[in-house]
PDB file of N, CA, C and O in Angstrom:
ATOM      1  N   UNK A   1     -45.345  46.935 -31.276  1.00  0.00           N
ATOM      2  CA  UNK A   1     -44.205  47.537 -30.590  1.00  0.00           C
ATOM      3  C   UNK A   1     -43.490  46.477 -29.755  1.00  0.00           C
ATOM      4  O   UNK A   1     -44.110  45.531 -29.270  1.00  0.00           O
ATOM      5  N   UNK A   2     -42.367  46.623 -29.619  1.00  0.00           N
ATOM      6  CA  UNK A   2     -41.236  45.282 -29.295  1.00  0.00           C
ATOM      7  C   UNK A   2     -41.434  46.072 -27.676  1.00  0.00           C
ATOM      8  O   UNK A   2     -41.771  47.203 -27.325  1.00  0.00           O
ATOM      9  N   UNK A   3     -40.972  44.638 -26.854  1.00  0.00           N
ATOM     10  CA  UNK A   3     -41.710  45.045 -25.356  1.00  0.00           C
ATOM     11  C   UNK A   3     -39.935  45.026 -25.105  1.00  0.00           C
ATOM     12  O   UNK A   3     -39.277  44.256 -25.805  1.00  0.00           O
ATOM     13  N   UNK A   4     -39.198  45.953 -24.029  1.00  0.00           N
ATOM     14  CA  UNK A   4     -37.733  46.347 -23.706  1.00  0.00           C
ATOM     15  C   UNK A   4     -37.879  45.372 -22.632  1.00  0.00           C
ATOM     16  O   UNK A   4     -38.686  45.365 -21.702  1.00  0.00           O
ATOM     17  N   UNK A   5     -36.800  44.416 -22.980  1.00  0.00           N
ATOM     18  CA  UNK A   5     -36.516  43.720 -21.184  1.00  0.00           C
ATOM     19  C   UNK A   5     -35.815  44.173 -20.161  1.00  0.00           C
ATOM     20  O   UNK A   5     -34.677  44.607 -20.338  1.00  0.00           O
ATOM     21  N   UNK A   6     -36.402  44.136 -18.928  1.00  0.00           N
ATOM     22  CA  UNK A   6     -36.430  44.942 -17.776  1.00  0.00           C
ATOM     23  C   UNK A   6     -35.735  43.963 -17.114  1.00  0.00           C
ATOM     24  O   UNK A   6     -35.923  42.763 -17.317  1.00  0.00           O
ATOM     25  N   UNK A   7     -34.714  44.536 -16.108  1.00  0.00           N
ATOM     26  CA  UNK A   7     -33.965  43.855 -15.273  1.00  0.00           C
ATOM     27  C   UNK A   7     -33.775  44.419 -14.045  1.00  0.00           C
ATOM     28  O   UNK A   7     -33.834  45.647 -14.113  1.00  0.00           O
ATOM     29  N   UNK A   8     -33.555  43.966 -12.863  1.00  0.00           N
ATOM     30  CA  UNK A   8     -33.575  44.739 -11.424  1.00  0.00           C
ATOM     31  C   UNK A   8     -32.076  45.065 -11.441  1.00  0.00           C
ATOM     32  O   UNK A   8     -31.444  44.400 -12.262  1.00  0.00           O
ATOM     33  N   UNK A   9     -31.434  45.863 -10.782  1.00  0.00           N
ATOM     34  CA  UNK A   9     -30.078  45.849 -10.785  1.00  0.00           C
ATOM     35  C   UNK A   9     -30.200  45.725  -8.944  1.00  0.00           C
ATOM     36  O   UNK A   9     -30.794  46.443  -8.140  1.00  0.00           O
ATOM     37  N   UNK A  10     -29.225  44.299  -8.723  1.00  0.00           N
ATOM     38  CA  UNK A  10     -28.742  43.802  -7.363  1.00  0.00           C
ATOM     39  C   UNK A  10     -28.384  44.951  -6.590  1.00  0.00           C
ATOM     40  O   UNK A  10     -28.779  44.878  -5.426  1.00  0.00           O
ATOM     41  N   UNK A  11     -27.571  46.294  -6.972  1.00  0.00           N
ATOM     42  CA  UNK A  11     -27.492  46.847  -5.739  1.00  0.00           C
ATOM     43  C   UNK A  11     -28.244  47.859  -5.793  1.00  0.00           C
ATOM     44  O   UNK A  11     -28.589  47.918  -4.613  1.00  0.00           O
ATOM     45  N   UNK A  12     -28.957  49.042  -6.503  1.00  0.00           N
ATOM     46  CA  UNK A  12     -30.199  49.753  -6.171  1.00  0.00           C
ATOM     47  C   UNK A  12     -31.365  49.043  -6.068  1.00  0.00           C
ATOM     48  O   UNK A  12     -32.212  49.588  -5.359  1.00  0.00           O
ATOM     49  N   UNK A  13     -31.688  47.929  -6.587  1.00  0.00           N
ATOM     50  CA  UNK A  13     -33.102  47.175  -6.911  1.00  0.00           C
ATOM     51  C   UNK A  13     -33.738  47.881  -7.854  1.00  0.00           C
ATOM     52  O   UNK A  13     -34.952  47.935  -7.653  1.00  0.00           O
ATOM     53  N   UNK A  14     -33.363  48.440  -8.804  1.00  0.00           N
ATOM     54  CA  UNK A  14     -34.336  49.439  -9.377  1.00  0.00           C
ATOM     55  C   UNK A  14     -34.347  48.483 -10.627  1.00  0.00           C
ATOM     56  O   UNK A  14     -33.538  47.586 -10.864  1.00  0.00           O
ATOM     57  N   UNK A  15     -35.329  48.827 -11.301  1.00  0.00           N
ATOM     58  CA  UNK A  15     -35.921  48.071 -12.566  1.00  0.00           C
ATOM     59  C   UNK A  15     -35.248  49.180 -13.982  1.00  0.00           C
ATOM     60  O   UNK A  15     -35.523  50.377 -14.063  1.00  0.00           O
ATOM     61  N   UNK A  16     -34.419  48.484 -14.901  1.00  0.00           N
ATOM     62  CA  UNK A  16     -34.194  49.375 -15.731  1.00  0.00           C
ATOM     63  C   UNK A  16     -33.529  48.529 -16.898  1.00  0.00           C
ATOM     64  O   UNK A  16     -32.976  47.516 -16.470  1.00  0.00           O
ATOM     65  N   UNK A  17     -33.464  48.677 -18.054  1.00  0.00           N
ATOM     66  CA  UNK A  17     -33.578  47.907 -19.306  1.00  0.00           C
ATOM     67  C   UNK A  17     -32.477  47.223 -19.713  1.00  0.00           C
ATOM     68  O   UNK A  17     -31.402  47.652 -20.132  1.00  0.00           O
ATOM     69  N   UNK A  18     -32.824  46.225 -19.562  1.00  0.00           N
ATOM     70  CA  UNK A  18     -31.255  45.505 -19.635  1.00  0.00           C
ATOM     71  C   UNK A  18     -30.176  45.617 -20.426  1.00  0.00           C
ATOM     72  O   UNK A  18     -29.085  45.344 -19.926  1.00  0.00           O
ATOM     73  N   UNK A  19     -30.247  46.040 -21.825  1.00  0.00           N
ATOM     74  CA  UNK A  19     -29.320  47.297 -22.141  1.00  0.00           C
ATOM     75  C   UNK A  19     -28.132  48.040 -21.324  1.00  0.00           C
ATOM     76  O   UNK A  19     -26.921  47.901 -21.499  1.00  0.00           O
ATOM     77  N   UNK A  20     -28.764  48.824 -20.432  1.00  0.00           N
ATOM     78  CA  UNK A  20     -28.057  49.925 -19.425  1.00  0.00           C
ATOM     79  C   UNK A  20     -27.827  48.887 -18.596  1.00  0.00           C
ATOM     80  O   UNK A  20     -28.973  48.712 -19.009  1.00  0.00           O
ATOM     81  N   UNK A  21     -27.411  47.635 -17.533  1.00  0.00           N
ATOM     82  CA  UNK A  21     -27.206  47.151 -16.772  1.00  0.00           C
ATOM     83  C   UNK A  21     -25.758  46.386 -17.834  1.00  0.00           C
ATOM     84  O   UNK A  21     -25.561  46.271 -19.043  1.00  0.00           O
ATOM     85  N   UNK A  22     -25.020  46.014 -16.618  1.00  0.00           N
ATOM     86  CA  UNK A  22     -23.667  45.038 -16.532  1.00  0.00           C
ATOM     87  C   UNK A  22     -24.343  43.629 -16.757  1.00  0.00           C
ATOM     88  O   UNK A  22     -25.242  43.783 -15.930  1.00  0.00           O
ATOM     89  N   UNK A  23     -24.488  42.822 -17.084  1.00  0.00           N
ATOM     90  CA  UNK A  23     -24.166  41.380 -16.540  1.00  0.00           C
ATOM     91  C   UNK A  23     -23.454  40.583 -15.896  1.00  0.00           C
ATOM     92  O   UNK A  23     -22.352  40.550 -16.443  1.00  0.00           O
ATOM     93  N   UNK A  24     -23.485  39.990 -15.117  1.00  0.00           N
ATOM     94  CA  UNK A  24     -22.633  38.906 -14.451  1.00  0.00           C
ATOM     95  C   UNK A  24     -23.051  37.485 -14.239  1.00  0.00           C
ATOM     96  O   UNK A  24     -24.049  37.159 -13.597  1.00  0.00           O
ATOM     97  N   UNK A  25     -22.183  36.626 -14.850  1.00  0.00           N
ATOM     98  CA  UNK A  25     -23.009  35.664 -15.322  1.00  0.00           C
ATOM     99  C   UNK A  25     -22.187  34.158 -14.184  1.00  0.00           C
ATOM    100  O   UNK A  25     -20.996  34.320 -13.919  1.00  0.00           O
ATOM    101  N   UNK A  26     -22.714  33.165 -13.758  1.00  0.00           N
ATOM    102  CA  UNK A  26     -22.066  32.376 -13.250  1.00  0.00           C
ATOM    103  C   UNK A  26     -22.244  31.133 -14.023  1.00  0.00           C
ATOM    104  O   UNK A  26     -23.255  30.462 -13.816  1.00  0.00           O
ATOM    105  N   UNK A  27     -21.011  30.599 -15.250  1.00  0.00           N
ATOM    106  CA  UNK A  27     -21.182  29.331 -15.426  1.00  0.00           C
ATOM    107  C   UNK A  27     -21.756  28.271 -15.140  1.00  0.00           C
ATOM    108  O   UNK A  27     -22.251  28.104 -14.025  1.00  0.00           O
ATOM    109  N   UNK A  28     -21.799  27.363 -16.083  1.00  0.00           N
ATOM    110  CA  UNK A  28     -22.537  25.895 -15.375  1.00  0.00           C
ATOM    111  C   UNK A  28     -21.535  25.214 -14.667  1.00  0.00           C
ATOM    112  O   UNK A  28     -21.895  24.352 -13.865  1.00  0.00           O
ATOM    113  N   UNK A  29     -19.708  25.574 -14.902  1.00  0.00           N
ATOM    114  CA  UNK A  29     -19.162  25.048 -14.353  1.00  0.00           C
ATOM    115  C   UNK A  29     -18.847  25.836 -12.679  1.00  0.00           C
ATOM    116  O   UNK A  29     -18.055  25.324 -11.889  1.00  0.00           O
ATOM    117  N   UNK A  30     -19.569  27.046 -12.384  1.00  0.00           N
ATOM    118  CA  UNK A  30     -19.580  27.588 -11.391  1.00  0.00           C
ATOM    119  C   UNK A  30     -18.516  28.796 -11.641  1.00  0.00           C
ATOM    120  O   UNK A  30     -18.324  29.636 -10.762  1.00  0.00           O
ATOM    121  N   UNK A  31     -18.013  28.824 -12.563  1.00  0.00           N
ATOM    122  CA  UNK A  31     -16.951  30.691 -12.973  1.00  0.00           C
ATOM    123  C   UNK A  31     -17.675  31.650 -13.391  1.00  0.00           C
ATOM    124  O   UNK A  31     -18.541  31.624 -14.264  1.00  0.00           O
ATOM    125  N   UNK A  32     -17.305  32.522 -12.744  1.00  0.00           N
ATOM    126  CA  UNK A  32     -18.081  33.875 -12.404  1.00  0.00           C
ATOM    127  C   UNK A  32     -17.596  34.730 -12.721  1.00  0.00           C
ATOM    128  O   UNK A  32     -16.609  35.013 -12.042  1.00  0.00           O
ATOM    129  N   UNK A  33     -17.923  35.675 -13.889  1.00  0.00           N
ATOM    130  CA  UNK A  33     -17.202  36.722 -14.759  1.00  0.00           C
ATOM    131  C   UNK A  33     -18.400  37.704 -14.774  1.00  0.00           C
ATOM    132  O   UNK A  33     -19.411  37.717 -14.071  1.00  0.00           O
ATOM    133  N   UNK A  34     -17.976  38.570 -15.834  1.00  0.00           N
ATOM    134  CA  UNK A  34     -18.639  39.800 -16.426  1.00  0.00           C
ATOM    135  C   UNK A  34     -18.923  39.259 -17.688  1.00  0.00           C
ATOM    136  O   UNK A  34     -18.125  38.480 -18.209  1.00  0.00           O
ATOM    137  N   UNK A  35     -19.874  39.553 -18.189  1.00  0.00           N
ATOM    138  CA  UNK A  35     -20.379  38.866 -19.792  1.00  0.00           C
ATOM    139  C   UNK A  35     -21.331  40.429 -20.510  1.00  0.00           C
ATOM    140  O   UNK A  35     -22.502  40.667 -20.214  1.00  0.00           O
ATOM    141  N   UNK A  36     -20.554  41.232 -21.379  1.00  0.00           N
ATOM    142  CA  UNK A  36     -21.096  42.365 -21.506  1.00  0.00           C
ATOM    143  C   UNK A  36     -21.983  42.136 -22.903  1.00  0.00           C
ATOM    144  O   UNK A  36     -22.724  43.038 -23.295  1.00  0.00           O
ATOM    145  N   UNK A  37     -21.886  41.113 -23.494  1.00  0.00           N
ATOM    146  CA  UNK A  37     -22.558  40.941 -24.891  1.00  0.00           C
ATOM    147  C   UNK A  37     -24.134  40.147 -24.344  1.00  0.00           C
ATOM    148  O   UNK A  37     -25.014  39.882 -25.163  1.00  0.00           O
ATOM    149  N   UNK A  38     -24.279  39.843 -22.835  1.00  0.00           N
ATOM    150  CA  UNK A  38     -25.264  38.832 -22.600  1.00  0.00           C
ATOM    151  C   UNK A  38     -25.376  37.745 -23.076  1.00  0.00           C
ATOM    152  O   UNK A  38     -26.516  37.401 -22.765  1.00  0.00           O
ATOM    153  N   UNK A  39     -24.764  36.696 -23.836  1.00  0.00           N
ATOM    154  CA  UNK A  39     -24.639  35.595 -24.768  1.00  0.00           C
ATOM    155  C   UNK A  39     -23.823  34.986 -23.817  1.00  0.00           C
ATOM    156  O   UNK A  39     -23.526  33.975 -24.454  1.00  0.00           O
ATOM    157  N   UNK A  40     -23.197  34.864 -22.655  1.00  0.00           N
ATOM    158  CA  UNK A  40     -22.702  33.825 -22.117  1.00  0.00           C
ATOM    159  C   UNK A  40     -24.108  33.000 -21.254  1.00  0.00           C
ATOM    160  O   UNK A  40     -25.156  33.445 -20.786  1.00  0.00           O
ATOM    161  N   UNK A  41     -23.618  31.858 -21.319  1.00  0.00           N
ATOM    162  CA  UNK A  41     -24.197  30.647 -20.863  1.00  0.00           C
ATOM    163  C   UNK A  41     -24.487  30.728 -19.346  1.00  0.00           C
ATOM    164  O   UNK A  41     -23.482  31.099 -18.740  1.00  0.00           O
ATOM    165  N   UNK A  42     -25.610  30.482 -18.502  1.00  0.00           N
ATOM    166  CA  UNK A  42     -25.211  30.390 -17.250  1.00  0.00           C
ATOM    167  C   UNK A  42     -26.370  31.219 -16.256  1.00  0.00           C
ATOM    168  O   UNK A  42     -27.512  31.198 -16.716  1.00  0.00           O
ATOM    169  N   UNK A  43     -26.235  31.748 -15.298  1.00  0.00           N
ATOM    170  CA  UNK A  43     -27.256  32.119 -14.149  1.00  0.00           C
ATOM    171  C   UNK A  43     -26.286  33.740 -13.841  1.00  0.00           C
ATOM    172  O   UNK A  43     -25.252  33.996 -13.223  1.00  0.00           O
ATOM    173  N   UNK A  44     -27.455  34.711 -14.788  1.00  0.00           N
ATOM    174  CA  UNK A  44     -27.330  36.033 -14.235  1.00  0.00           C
ATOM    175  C   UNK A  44     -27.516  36.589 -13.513  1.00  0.00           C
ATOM    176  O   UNK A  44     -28.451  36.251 -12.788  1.00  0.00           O
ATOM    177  N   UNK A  45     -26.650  38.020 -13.146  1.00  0.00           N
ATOM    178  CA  UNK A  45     -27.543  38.860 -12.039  1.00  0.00           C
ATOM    179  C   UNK A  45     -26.646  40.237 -12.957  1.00  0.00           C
ATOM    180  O   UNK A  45     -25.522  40.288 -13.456  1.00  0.00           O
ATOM    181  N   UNK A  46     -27.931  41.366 -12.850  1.00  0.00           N
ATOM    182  CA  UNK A  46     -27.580  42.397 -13.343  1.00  0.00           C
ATOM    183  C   UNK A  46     -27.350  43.618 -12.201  1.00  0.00           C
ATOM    184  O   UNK A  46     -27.956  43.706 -11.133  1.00  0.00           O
ATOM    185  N   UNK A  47     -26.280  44.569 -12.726  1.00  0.00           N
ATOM    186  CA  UNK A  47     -25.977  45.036 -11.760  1.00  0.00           C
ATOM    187  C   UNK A  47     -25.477  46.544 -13.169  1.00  0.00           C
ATOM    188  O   UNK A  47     -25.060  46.583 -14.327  1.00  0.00           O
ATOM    189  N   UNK A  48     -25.950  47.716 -11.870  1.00  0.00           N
ATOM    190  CA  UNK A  48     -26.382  48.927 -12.926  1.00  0.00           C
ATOM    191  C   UNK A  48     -24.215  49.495 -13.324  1.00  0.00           C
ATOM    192  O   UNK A  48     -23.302  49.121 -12.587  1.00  0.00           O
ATOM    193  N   UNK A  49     -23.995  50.415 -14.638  1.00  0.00           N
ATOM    194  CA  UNK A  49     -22.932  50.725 -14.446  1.00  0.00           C
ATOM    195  C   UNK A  49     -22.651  51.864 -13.738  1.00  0.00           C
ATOM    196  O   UNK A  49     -22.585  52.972 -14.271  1.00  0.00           O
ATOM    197  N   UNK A  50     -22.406  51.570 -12.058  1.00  0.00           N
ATOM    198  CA  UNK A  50     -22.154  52.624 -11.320  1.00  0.00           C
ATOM    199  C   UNK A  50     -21.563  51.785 -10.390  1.00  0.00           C
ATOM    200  O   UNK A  50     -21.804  50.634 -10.026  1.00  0.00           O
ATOM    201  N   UNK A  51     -20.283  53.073  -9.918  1.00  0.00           N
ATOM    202  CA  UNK A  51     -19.612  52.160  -8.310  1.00  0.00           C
ATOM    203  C   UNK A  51     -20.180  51.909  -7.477  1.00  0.00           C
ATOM    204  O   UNK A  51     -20.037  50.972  -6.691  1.00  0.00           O
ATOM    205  N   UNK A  52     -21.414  53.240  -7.534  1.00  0.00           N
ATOM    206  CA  UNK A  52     -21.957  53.153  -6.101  1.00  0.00           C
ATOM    207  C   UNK A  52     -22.796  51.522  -6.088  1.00  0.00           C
ATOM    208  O   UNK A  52     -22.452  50.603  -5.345  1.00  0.00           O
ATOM    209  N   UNK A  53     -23.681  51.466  -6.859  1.00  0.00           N
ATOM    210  CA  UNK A  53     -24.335  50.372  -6.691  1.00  0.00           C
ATOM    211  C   UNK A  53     -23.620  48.698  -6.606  1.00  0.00           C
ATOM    212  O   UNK A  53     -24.183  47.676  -6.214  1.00  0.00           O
ATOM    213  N   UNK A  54     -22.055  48.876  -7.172  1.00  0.00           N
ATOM    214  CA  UNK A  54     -21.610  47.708  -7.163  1.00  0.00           C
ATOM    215  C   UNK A  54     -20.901  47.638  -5.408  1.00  0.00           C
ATOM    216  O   UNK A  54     -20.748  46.605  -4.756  1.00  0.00           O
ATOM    217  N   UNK A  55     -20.613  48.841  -5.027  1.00  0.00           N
ATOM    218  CA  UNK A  55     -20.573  48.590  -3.588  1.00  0.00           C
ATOM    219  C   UNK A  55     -21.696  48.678  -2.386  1.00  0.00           C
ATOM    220  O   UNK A  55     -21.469  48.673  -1.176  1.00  0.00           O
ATOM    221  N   UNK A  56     -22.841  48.752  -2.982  1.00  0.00           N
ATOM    222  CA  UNK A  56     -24.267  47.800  -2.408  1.00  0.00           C
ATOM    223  C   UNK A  56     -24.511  46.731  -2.627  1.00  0.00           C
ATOM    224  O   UNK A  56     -25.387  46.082  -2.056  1.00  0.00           O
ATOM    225  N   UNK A  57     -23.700  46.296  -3.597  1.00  0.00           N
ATOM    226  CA  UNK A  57     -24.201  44.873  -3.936  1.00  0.00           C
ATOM    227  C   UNK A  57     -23.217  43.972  -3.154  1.00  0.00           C
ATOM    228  O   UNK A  57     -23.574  42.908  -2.648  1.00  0.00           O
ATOM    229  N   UNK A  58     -21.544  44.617  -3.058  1.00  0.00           N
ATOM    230  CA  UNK A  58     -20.986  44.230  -2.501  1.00  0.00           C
ATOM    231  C   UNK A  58     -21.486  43.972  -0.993  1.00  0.00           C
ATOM    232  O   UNK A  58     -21.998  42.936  -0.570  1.00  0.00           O
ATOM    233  N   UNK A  59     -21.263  44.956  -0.401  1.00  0.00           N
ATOM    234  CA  UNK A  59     -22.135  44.875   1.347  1.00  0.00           C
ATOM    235  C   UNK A  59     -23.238  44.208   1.306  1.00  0.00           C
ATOM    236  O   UNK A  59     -23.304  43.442   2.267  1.00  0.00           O
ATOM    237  N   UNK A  60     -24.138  44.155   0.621  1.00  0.00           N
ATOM    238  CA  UNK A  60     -25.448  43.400   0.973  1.00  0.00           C
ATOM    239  C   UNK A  60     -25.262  41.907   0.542  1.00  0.00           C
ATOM    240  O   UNK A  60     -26.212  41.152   0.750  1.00  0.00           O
ATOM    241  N   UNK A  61     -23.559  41.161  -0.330  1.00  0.00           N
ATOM    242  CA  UNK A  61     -23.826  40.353  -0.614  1.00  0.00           C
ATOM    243  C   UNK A  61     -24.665  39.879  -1.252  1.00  0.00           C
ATOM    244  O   UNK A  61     -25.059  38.753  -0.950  1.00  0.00           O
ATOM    245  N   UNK A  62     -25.374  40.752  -2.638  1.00  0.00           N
ATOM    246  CA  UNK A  62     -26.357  40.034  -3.382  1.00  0.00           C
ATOM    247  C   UNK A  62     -25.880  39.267  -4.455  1.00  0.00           C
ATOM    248  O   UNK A  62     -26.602  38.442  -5.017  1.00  0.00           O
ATOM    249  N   UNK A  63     -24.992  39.428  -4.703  1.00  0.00           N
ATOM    250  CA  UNK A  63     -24.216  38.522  -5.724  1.00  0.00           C
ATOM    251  C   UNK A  63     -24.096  36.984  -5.614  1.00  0.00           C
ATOM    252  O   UNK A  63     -24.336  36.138  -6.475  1.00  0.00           O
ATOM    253  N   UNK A  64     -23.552  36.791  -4.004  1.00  0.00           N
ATOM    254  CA  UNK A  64     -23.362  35.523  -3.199  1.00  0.00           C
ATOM    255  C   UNK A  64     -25.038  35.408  -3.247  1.00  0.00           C
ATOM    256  O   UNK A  64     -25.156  34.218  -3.539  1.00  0.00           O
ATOM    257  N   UNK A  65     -26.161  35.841  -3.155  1.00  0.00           N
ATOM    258  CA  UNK A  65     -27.343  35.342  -3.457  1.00  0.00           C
ATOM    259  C   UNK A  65     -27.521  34.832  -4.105  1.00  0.00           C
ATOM    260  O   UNK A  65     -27.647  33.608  -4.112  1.00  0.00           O
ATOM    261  N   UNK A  66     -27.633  35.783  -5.165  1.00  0.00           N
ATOM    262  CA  UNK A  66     -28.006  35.165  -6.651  1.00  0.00           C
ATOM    263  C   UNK A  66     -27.345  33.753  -7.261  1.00  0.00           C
ATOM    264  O   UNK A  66     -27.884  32.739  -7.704  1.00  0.00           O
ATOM    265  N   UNK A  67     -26.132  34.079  -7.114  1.00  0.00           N
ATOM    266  CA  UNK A  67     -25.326  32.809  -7.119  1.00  0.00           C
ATOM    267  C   UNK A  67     -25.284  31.901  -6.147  1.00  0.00           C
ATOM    268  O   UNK A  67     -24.925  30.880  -6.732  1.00  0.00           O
ATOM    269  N   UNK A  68     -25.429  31.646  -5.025  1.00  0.00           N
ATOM    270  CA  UNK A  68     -25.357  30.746  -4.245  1.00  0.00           C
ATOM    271  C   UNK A  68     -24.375  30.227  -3.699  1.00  0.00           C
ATOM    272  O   UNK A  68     -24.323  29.221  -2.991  1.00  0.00           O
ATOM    273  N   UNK A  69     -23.314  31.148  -4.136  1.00  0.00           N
ATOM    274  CA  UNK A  69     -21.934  30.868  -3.748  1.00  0.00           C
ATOM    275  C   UNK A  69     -20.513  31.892  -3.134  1.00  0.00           C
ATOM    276  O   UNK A  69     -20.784  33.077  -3.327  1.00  0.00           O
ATOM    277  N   UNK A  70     -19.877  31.809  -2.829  1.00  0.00           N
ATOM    278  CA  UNK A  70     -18.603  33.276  -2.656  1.00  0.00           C
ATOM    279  C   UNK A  70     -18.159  33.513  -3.696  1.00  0.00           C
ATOM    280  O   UNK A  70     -17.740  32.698  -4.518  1.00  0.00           O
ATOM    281  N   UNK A  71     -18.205  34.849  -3.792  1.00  0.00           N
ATOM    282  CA  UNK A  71     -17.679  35.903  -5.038  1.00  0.00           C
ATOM    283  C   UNK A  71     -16.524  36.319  -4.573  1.00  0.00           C
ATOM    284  O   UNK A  71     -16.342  37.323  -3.884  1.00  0.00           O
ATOM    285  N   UNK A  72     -15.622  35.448  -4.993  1.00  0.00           N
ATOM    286  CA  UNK A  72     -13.878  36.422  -5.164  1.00  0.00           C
ATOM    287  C   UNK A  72     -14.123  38.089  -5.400  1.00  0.00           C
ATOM    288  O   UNK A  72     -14.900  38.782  -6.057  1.00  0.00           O
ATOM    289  N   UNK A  73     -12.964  38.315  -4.446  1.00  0.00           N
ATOM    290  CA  UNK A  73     -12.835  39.767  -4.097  1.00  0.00           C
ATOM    291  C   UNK A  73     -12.482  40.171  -5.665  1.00  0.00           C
ATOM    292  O   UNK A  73     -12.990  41.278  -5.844  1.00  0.00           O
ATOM    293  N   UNK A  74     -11.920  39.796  -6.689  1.00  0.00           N
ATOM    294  CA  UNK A  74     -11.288  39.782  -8.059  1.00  0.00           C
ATOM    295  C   UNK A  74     -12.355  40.037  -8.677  1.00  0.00           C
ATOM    296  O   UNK A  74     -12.587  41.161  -9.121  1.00  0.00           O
ATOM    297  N   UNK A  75     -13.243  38.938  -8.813  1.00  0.00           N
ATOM    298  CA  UNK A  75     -14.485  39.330  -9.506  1.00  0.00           C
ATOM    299  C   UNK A  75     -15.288  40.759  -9.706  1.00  0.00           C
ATOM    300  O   UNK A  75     -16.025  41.191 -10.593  1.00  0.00           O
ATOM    301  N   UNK A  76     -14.690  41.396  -8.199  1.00  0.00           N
ATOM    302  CA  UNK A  76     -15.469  42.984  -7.985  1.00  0.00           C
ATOM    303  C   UNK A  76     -14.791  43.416  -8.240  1.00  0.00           C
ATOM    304  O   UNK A  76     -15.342  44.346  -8.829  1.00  0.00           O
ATOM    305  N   UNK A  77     -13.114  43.695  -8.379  1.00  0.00           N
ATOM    306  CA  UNK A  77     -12.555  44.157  -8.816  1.00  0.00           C
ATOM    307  C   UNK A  77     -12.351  44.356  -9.827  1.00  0.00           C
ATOM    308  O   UNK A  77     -11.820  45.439 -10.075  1.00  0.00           O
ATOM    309  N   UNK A  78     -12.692  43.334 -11.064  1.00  0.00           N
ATOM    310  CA  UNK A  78     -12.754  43.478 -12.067  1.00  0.00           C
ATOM    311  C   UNK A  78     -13.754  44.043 -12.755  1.00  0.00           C
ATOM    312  O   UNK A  78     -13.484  44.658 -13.786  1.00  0.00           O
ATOM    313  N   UNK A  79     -15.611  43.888 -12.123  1.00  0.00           N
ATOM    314  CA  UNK A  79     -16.265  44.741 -12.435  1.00  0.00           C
ATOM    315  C   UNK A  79     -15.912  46.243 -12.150  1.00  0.00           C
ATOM    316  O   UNK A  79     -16.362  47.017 -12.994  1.00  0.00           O
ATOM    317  N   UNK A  80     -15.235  46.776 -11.184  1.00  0.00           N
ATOM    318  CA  UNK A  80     -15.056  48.006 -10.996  1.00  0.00           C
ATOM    319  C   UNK A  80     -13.980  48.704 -12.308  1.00  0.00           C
ATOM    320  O   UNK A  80     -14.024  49.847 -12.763  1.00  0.00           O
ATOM    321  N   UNK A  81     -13.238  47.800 -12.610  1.00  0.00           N
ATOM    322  CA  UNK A  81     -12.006  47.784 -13.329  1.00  0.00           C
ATOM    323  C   UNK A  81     -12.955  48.585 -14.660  1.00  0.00           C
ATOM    324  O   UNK A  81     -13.005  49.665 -15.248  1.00  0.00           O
ATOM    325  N   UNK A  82     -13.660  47.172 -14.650  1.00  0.00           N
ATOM    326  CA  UNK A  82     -14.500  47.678 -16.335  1.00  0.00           C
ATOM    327  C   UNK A  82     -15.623  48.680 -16.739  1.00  0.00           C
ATOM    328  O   UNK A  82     -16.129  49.100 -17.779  1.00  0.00           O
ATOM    329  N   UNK A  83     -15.775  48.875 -15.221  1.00  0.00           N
ATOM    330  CA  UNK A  83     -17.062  50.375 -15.194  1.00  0.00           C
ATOM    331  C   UNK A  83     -16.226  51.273 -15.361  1.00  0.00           C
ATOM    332  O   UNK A  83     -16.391  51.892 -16.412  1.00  0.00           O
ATOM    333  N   UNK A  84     -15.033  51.732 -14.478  1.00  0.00           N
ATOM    334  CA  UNK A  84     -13.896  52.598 -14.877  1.00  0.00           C
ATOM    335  C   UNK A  84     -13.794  52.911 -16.792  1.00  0.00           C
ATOM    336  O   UNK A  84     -13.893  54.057 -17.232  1.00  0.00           O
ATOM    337  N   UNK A  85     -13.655  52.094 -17.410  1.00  0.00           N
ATOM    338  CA  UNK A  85     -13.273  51.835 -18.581  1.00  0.00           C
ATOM    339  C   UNK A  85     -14.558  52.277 -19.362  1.00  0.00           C
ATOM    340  O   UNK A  85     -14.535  53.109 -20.269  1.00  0.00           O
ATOM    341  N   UNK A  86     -15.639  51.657 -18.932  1.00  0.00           N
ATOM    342  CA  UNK A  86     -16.798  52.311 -19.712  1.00  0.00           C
ATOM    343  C   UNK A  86     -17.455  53.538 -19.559  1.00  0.00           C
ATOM    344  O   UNK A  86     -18.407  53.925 -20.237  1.00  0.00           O
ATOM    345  N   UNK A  87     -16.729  54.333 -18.337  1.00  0.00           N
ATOM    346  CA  UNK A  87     -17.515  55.464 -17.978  1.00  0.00           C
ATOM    347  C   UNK A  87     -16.115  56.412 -18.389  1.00  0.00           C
ATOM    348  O   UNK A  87     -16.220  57.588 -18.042  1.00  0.00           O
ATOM    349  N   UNK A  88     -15.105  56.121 -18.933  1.00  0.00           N
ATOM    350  CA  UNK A  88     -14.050  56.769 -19.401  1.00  0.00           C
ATOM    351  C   UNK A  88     -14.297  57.035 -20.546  1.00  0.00           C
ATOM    352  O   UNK A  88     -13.971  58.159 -20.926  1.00  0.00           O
ATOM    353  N   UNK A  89     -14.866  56.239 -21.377  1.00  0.00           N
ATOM    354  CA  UNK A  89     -15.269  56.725 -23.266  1.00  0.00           C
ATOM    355  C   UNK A  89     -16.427  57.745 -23.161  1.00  0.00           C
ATOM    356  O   UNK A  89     -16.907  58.240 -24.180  1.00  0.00           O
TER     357      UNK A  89
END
């Protein structure tokens, strides 16, 4: 039996299959997008598809963790943009 990879999502902390989680991936050149196929290059952090949790992740700043760097206000906006979009189909 194939073992499901498990991922924490940054703003509940909850453990759940990486499948159901967003990606967000930060380049080697340091650009910081959404990568929904998982095949981009770079240093992830998963984050579940829900507002609520992307505005825990926002306030707690776990993003700027994971990454080590400031997350443009755009960047969240655009994840919100695209949860909109996926919770619309």
């Amino acid at each position: 039996m194939k073992k499901t990879p498990m991922r924490q999502c940054i703003g509940c902390r909850e453990m759940k299959a990486k499948k159901e989680l967003i990606r967000v991936v930060r380049s080697p050149e340091g650009e910081i997008s959404v990568d929904f196929k998982g095949k981009k290059s770079g240093r992830g952090a998963y984050v579940c598809p829900d507002a609520a949790c992307l505005k825990k992740a926002e306030k707690s700043k776990a993003l700027e963790r994971a990454f080590e760097t400031a997350i443009p206000a755009e960047v969240y906006a655009l994840l919100e943009k695209q949860m909109e979009e996926e919770n619309a189909e």
